[in-house]
C-alpha angles and dihedrals in degrees: 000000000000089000092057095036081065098043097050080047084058099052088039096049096117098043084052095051102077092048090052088044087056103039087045087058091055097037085045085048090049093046097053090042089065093043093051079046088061088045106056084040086058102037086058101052095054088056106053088039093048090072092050087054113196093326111142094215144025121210115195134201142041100328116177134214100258092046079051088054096047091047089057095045084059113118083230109052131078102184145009133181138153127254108224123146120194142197109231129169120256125186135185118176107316090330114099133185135189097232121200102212131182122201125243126272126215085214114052099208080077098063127076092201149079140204114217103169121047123340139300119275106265102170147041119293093021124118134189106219124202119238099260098047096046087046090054093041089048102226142123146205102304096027124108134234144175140253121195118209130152132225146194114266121181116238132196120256115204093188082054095086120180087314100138092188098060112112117235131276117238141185139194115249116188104224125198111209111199089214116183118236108224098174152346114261126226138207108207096180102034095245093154092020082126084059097046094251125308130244128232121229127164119268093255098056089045092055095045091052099052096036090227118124105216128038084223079070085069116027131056096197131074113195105211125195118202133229114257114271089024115110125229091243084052099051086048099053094053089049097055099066087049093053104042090168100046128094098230114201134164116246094256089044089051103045087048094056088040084050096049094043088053090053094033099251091321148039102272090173084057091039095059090042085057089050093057093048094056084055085061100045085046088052091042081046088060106045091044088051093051085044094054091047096052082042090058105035082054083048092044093108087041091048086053097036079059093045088048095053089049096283106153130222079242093052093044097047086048094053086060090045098052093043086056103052090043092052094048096035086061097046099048086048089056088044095049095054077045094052093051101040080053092057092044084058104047089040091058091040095048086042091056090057130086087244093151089226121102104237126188119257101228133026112269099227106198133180092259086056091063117026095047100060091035091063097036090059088048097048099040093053103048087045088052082057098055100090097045090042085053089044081054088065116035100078124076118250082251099045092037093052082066122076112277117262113238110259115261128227100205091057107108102257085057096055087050096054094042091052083048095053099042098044082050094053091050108045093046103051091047087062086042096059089036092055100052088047092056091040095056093038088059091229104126134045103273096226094050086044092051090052103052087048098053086045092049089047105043090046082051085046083059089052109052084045094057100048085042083106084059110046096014094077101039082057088056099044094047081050094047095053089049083055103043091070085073101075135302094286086054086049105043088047090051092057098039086055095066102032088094110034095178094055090041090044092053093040090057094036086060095052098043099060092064100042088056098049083052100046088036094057091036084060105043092049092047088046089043088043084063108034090050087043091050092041088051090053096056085043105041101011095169120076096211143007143198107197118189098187100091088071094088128234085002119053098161108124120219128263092244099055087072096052092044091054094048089052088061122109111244096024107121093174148021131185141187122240130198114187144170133173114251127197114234118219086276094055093256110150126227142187102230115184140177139179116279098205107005155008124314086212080073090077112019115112089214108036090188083069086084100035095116091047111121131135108295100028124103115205095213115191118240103267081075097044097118080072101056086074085069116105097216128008116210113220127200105225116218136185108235131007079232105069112029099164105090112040107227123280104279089002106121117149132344106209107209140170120267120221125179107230133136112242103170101323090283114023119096115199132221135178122260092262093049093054091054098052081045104041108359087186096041105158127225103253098147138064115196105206130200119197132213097266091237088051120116108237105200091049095054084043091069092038093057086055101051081043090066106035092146097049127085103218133117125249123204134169125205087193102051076067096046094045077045097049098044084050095057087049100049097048089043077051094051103045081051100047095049095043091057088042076073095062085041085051093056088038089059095047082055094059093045081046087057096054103038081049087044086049095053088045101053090041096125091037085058088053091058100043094049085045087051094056111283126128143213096258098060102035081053091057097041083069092048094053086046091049092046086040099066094034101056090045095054094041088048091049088039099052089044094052085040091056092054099042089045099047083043087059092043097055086039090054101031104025084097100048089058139292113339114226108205114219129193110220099214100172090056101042083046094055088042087064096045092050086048096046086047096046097056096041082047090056095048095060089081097042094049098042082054083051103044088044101054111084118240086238101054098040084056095049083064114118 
């Protein structure tokens, strides 16, 4: 029987090539997932262990100076330091930067750093810059610059008497430090790259900046280096007893817990990708099982004509089986050397790019890499030719020696799977709808929430997938007569589709996985992209903002900065604040602000923010929201936002109105009128940008800061984290999107499979039809319209179930951030349709050529 299983591969090579071409793509995209696993693991890794440098043990904990000292008097060690980055002030000139700094190492396996230009800081009031900092302070090695610190400084305190037990009066003095810069610092394995890189400066000048007497005050981690000959376990296991309360791992110990806490126990990213991979092999499953059908039911006289000659059901069922494992051994062979290939590439490519993140050179190919798609294809394939090879065997030699009956819907395996499907659909889609009405009621735990509706959706999905012999066809077939009024080919096609609604249901079936998944993550982003953006506006309603408040006594921001952000590209609007903090009835203090000259509506991204503002009334954020139920808020007036301590003369209380909102997370507007009866002398400390809607914001972010170097304010944008939210959703968007365009892709070869398979069977069909008048042409075309056929229907049906599903998930995911807008996104559903269209277009030119090449009379004088 293997001899004739290989031969019959042999005759069959061409019908076996599209379902190896589809079970290589999902064993290739298997094979790369785990790689890319490998990779982020990896990647990881580096990266935790980076800031630990080459040191052989952590220790981890509050380790204090004496339990230090004891660690470095240990045989076995040869250096020990603490790890402790700080944030410390530098200025140059009117330009400032928040600057994370290490201290030095006597050993330098215990620094992650290097210094490339010049030399490392060795005295006091030196000081080693990173590139970028040295590049925005504009300095170099030689130059000086200052760090500002403050310190405790006693005071004398006249009340204090003679009174000797009276503990001392201090007060806080701001101290610039002229430190020398004596080289650029380099981080060779991108160990603070999320910091921007970090700077080097001695011990001493650490301690005296942050005021503290022991490294061990601001760092949780000692780095230990162990003495040559002495492992790494070893070392470990001195260090324990020195340190009882610390947590001692080794590095590679320490970088793995610090990788699992940061993906909860697992790789999630990895996880999802997976996900996505087993799409593509269920999709592959699917093709491969409609290919072997059509591969039996064309076998079915060969298969009798065996039974007759001794053949057994076993033999027979075997024969499936082993064409099977070898088919999908092989492909998954040829997807595997793909996969990897694939890896390789992306690997050289991404390395090529300024990514910030330290990536391995080559692909890690572990046993799990191979082994495991190697044994999904084959699995999966030989599972997907169960059913034909059972089919192979179910019929007598007599019965099976005349032409197959059509399968018929009212048997009872057909009733079963009908009540299954329908109970499933219901059902699931019942939980579906419960669960997004509890989710945007806010009436049930989200996660809990998110579960049950993945789980209902996914049992409705079955559903839909196992009555798909049922309705699949009758959709076809409603399509196919709107389509047969257009000419005989139209008609022809209309009627071949349907002909077989088990191979045109699974065909289908196959595409319309995919397509849902697409139009059902294209959905839910776009309906998450404006909810999010909506949600953003009520928050941070202002695109951009100036606060002077941060300056001190005296917020009051000078008459220039105005002129230079409005001389900023990008910048639409800009508008005056005055604002004071103000004292509710509890004592609870508040930033209250209005306009100086104008309307807040000016700037405002949502105008309607401000559309219960009126004298009298106070929009408090929603922080404050438990007040706005109060019918009236007293306010205590006072003269000037300077000085809040005495009310004015006659002031006494404002009552106002109060009004939930959400002006910048703290801020509470007023109108004009209001302010003045608040604060009369309410300085302008504030400036409300609105930017040209095509600007970029966090580019004119930067350019408003450079624009006030001088100027200590701080300068926010609401849109810079808008612009930054949409385009993590957009590239999360596009990695989904093109992972499930791989299951769209094997759906599509299976459509292209079905065709080339239907061809071969109505061979002699074709024949007639050409000797009876028609032409290439049109047969040609009639395999196009059936191609096209299939595939709209099952991209249609695809994009309506992806829209539910997609709007269900937003409202599951969003419904508690706020109120979930669902948006249809026309230009990619519509794409979706035109790729499908194509595709199958695209699948029916080698079938048709087969059909138009082959003569009428030879095609008849087929047996």
């Amino acid at each position: 029987m293997l001899r004739l299983t290989l031969a019959q591969m042999r005759r069959s090579l061409g019908r076996l090539t599209a379902a190896a071409v589809a079970i290589a793509i999902g064993t290739a995209f298997l094979a790369t997932t785990l790689l890319a696993g490998n990779v982020m693991t990896r990647t990881g890794y580096d990266a935790v262990t980076a800031t630990y440098a080459d040191a052989d043990i952590v220790v981890s904990g509050e380790v204090t100076q004496a339990e230090l000292e004891d660690v470095r008097a240990l045989p076995d060690v040869q250096a020990a330091d603490v790890l402790a980055p700080t944030g410390i002030e530098i200025r140059k000139g009117g330009t400032s930067r928040w600057e994370l700094v290490l201290a030095t190492t006597d050993d330098p396996r215990l620094s992650s750093l290097a210094v490339d230009d010049g030399t490392v800081p060795s005295g006091t009031g030196e000081i080693a810059l990173p590139a970028a900092t040295a590049k925005a302070l504009g300095v170099d090695v030689g130059d000086t610059v200052q760090v500002r610190w403050t310190t405790a400084v006693p005071v004398d305190d006249p009340t204090a008497g003679t009174d000797e037990s009276a503990a001392p009066q201090e007060a806080w003095e701001t101290v610039d430090d002229d430190v020398l810069v004596t080289g650029i610092a380099a981080d060779p394995s991108s160990a603070w790259s999320q910091a921007g890189g970090a700077g080097l400066v001695t011990t001493d000048d650490l301690l005296r900046w942050t005021g503290v007497e022991s490294l061990t005050e601001l760092g949780s981690d000692v780095l230990v280096v162990a003495r040559p000959g002495v492992g790494a376990d070893a070392l470990r296991d001195a260090v324990a007893p020195v340190v009882p309360g610390s947590e001692v791992l080794t590095k590679d110990q320490a970088a793995a817990e610090a990788v699992s806490e940061f993906s909860n126990g697992g790789n999630v990213l990895v996880t999802i990708v997976l996900g996505f991979a087993s799409v593509a092999l269920l999709v592959a499953a699917l093709v491969i099982a409609n290919t072997f059908q059509v591969l039996v039911a064309q076998r079915t006289r060969t298969l009798a004509l065996l039974r007759c000659v001794g053949a057994g059901k076993g033999q027979l069922r075997r024969s499936v089986l082993t064409e099977a494992a070898i088919l999908g051994s092989a492909a998954s062979v040829v997807g595997l050397v793909f996969g990897l290939v694939l890896g390789q590439t992306a690997l050289i490519v991404l390395g090529r790019l300024d990514l910030g993140v330290p990536l391995p050179s080559t692909i890690q190919v572990t046993l799990p890499v191979v082994l495991v798609p190697l044994l999904v294809g084959t699995v999966v394939t030989v599972l997907a030719s169960l059913v034909p090879a059972r089919e192979a065997t179910r019929v007598s030699p007599i019965a099976a020696l005349r032409p197959a009956d059509a399968p018929a819907v009212g048997a009872r395996g057909g009733r079963v799977r009908l009540v299954a499907s329908i109970l499933l659909m219901l059902g699931g889609v019942g939980v579906l709808l419960l669960s997004t009405a509890l989710a945007s009621a806010g009436g049930a735990d989200p996660t809990l929430m998110l579960g049950v509706a993945v789980l209902a959706g996914a049992l409705s999905f079955v559903g839909l997938l196992l009555g798909a012999v049922f309705w699949v066809p009758k959709v076809v077939a409603f399509a196919g007569r709107l389509l047969a009024r257009t000419g005989t080919s139209a008609r022809l096609a209309a009627a071949n589709t349907v002909r077989n609604p088990r191979r045109t249901a699974a065909t289908s079936a196959a595409l319309l996985i995919g397509v849902t998944l697409v139009a059902m993550m294209s959905t839910g982003a776009a309906s998450a992209r404006v909810s999010l953006a909506q949600e953003l506006d009520e928050h941070f309603p202002v695109d951009l903002m100036v606060d002077g408040s941060v300056q001190g006594d005296d917020p009051t921001l000078p008459s220039d900065v105005t002129d230079a952000v409005v001389g900023v590209a990008g910048v639409d609007t800009v508008l005056e604040m005055r604002t004071a903090w103000v004292p509710l009835k509890d004592d609870t203090w508040v930033m209250v602000a209005a306009p100086a000259d104008g309307a807040a509506t000016d700037v405002l991204r949502d105008p309607r923010t401000a559309d219960d503002l009126a004298d009298g009334t106070l929009l408090l954020p929603k922080v404050y929201a438990d007040r706005a139920s109060d019918e009236s808020l007293p306010v205590a007036a006072y003269t000037t936002a300077l000085d809040t301590s005495e009310p004015a003369p006659g002031g006494g209380e404002v009552p106002l109105q109060p009004v939930a909102s959400d002006l910048g997370g703290i801020y509470a507007l007023v109108t004009p009128a209001t302010l003045d009866a608040l604060a009369p002398s309410a300085p302008v400390s504030m400036l409300w940008v609105a930017l040209d809607p095509d600007a970029d914001a966090a580019l004119v972010l930067q350019e408003v800061r450079s624009a006030l170097p001088d100027t200590p304010a701080e300068v926010s944008s609401a849109g810079a984290q808008r612009a930054s939210d949409e385009a993590v959703i957009d590239s999360l968007l596009a990695v989904v999107v093109g992972l499930l365009g791989v299951a769209v892709v094997i759906a599509l070869i299976g459509v292209a499979n079905t065709l080339s398979l239907s061809v071969l069977e109505r061979r002699r069909e074709s024949a007639t039809l050409r000797a009876i008048g028609l032409s290439r042409r049109q047969l040609r075309w009639m395999l196009a319209v059936e191609g096209m056929l299939i595939a709209g229907v099952g991209a249609v049906l695809g994009a309506g179930l992806g829209l539910l599903y997609g709007w269900a998930g937003a409202v599951v995911v969003f419904g508690e951030v706020g109120d979930v807008v669902l948006v249809v996104p026309w230009s990619h559903l519509a794409l979706l349709l035109v790729v499908a269209l194509g595709a199958g277009l695209l699948a029916s030119v080698l079938p048709g050529r087969a059909a138009a090449r082959t003569s009428p009379v030879a095609a008849l004088a087929v047996d």
